[in-house]
Structure formats: C-alpha cells, structure tokens
N, C-alpha and C positions, 0 to 999 in steps of 0.2 A: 648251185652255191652262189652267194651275193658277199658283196662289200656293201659296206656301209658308213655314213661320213654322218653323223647329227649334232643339231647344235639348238640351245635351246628348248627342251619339250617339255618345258610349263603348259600346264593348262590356257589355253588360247580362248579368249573374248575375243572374237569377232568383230569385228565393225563397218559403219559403211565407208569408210576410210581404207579397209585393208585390201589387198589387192591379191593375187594366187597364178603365180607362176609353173608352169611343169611343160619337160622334156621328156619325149618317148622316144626310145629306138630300141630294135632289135637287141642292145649288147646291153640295158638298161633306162634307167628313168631320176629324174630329179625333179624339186619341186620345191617351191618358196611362196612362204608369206611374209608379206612387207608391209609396214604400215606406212603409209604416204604421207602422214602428220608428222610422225615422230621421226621419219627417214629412218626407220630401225627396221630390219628383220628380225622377228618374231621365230621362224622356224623354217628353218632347211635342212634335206634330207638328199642323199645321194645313194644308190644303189646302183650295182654293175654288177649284170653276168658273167658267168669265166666261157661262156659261151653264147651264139646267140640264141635266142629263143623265140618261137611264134605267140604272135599278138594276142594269143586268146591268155598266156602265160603274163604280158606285159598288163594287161586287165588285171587280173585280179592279183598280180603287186602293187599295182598300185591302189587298185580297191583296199589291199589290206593296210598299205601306209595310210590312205587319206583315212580311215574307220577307225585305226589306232591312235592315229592324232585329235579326231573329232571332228576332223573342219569337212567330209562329206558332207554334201547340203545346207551346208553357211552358206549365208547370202555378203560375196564379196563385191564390193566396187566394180572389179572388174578381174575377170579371170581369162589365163592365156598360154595356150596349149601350141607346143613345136614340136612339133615331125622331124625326127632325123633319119632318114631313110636315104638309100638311095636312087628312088625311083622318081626321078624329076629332070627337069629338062630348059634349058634356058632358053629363052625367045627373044630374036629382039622385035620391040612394038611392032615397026615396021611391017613384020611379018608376022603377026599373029593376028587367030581369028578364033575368039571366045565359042565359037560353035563347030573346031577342030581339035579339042584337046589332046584326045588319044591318040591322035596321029601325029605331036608331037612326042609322044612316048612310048609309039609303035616297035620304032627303029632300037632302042634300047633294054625296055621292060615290059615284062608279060605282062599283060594285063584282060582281066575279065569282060566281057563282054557290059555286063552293068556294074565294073570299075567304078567307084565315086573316085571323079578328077578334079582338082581345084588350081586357082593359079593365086601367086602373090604379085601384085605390080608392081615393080623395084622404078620407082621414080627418077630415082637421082642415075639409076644403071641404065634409061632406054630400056629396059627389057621387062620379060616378064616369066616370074618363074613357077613351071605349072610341075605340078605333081599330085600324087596317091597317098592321102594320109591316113593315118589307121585308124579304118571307120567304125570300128570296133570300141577305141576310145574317145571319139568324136560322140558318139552315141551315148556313150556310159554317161563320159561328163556333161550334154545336154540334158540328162535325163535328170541331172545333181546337182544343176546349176543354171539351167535353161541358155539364155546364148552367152557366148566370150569369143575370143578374137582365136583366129586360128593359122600358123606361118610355117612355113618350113624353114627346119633350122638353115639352111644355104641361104635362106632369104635373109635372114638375121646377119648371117657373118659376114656376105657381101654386100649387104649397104651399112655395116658397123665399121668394115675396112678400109670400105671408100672413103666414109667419113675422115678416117684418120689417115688416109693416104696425100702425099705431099704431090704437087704439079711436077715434079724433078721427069725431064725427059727420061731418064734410064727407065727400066722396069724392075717392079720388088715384089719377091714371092713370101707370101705368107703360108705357113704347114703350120695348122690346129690337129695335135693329137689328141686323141680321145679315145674309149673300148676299142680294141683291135680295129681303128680306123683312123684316116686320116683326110683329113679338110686341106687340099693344095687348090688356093688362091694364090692369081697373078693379075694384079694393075700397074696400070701406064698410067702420068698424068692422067689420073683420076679415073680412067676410063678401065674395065676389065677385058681381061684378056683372055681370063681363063680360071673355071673355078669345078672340081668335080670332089665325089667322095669317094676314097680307095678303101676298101679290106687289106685290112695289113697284120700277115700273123709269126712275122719275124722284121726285125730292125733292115735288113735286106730288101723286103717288100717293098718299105718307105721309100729307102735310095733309091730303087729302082723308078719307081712311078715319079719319084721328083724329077729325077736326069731325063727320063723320057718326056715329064714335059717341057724342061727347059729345051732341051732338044727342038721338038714341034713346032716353038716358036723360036727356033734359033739362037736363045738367048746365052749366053757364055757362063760356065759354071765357075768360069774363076772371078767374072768381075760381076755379076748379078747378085745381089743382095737377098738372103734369105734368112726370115725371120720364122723363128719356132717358138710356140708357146702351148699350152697345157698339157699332157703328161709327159713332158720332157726337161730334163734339168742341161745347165751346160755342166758338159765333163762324163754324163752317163756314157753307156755302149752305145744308144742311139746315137746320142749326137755326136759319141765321135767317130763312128761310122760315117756321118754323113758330111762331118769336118774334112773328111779321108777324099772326098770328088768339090765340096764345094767351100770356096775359098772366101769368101764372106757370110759368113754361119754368123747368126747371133741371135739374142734371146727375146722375144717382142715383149715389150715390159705393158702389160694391160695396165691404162692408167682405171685403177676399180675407184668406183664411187668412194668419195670423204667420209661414210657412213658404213661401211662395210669395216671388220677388221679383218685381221690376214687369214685367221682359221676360215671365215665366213666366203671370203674371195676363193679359199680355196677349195671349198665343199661347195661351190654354184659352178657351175658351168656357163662358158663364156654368155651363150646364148643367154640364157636365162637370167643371165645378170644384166645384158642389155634389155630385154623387158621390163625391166622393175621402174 
C-alpha cells in the first residue's frame, strides 16, 4: 500500500534547463523536477510504504512513476539520485583509505563480497561518508539517463545542518522524521558530534534512541536544545512524548526556498529540497 503527495502533472517539455531530483529508501521514494530558469518546480511526487520493502520493489515504483509522468529518458541538465539507507559509515579524513571501504562497514552492515561501495566527501565535516547504495537503481537510472550525481542522504542532511548551525559553545540535536525512521543529528560549534539513522516503529522508539544519545555524549536533557522537523507537528503524541524527558523541545523551522509554496515544501523531502 503507498501514499501519495502530487503536485502539478501537466504534461512536461523538458529542457536543458531542468534538473531531476529523486530519493530512494526502503520505506519509499520521491522525486522533483525543477526548472532552474524559472526557479519553479514543474512536478513532484512523493510515495511511502506502510512497510519496508526490497529494492527490486523500490525499481519498478519508481519505473512506473518516471513512465507515467514521461520524463524516463529526458535529457535533464543534470540529474540526482540519494540513498537513504542505513548502511554507511562515517570516517574522519584522517583515517580514511579509498582502497578500504568495506572494512569501514564490516563492523556494522552485512555486506556482499562484490558489494558496490561508495563514499561522499563531506568538506566542510573533515570526514567522509561511505556507504552501499541501491545498485539496482543506480543501474536503471544510468541506463535512462547516462551519468548524474549520486549522495547519501546523511551526506545531505549533515552538511545542510552544519551549514545552518550557529558557533554557540553549547551542543544542538537535530531529529529529522521521516517513514518509520529517524535522522538524530548532534553539532558543536560547527563541528559534528554525531549523526545515525534509527528504525522507529512506535513514538517510544524515538525517545528512546534520543535519551541514549544524549546520554553517550553526556549532554543534559533538560538544558540541550532539540530541534524536530518533518513528520512531526508541535503538540502531536510524538512530540509530547518527547516534551515528557526533554526540556528544550522545539520546532526547526526549514527556511525552504522563495520559490517553493508550502503544499510544494511539503511534498519534497528535506533532502531533495536541498538538491534543487
């Protein structure tokens, strides 16, 4: 069974102007085209599992969205595909060696003996983030498009939050909800502290994995600042669950592009909004 969020689906002219955005993960997929002249998007679609499902399933939804829309094998500007998985692993430079990948991701996630591994360089983090992305879809859309850029979503959300993060000595957690998962981000003056993805299939699961990483890092849940944004409102069950252990709860207000309207903001996914 799927959800669905669409906006837009005129008939689409293409051009060499327009750009194509799309998010895969197990729990579902989204995807945007944007025109970079007019700063308008043209057409975004959002789908989500009520469970998760394997990548051979994540294919051909999204074979059938791109084939219902038309824009399979349009020639875009520039096309750009994020992995939301959680099989990746963060490195800082220092100790990283491009000819060890899987033995950064031994210790964590199974992986196949010929594994395709990739890494993202986080510039501004020191680090570098390698992971397993679904080669299955990598393939389809080279095959529809020939090359486009390829990241994992944790790549996106940790150098989008550094960005927006202040030098303030204290530390500030960021919680991205999304399909039965959760994105907990923690920086210091700028620097990260800590960033994984949880499986969460009750409002308890959440609490749980926040408190224990404030914990880890010893940070105090009554004076740490913790910012929650996408499938959470203030005032729901979650968040007042989570209001219930932490005493600076609030809402991270995504400043979205001047070009987006609020339907639009809210049928993209954070990621995929910072691609456009």
């Amino acid at each position: 069974m799927t959800k669905k969020v669409t906006t837009n689906t005129e008939d689409l002219h293409i051009s060499d102007y327009h750009t194509l955005s799309i998010q895969v993960s197990l729990n579902g997929l989204s995807f945007c085209v944007f025109d970079t002249l007019a700063k308008k998007v043209l057409l975004t679609e959002k789908t989500s599992f009520t469970e998760a499902v394997p990548p051979k399933r994540i294919k051909q939804s999204l074979q059938a969205h791109l084939a219902k829309h038309g824009i399979d094998g349009k020639a875009f500007s520039k096309v750009t595909v994020i992995h939301r998985n959680p099989n990746f692993s963060l490195v800082p430079k220092a100790l990283f060696d491009s000819k060890k990948l899987a033995h950064y991701l031994k210790f964590n996630t199974e992986i196949d003996k010929d594994q395709h591994i990739v890494f993202d360089d986080l510039e501004h983090a020191d680090m570098v983030n390698v992971y397993t992305p679904f080669e299955n879809i990598n393939n389809y859309l080279y095959d529809l498009f020939g090359d486009f850029e390829s990241q994992h979503s944790s790549s996106v959300m940790i150098s989008s939050l550094l960005a927006d993060a202040n030098r303030d000595a204290a530390a500030s957690c960021y919680v991205y909800f999304g399909e039965q998962h959760m994105d907990l981000t923690i920086v210091q003056q700028k620097r990260l502290l800590l960033h994984n993805i949880f499986e969460i299939n009750a409002p308890e699961d959440a609490t749980y994995y926040l408190l224990f990483a404030l914990e880890q890092l010893k940070l105090d849940p009554e004076t740490t600042p913790v910012k929650t944004f996408g499938n959470i409102e203030e005032g729901d069950s979650l968040y007042q669950l989570i209001h219930t252990y932490i005493e600076k709860l609030g809402v991270f207000v995504v400043e979205n592009p001047a070009y987006l309207t609020e339907s639009e903001s809210e049928a993209i996914d954070f990621t995929v909004m910072k691609t456009l």
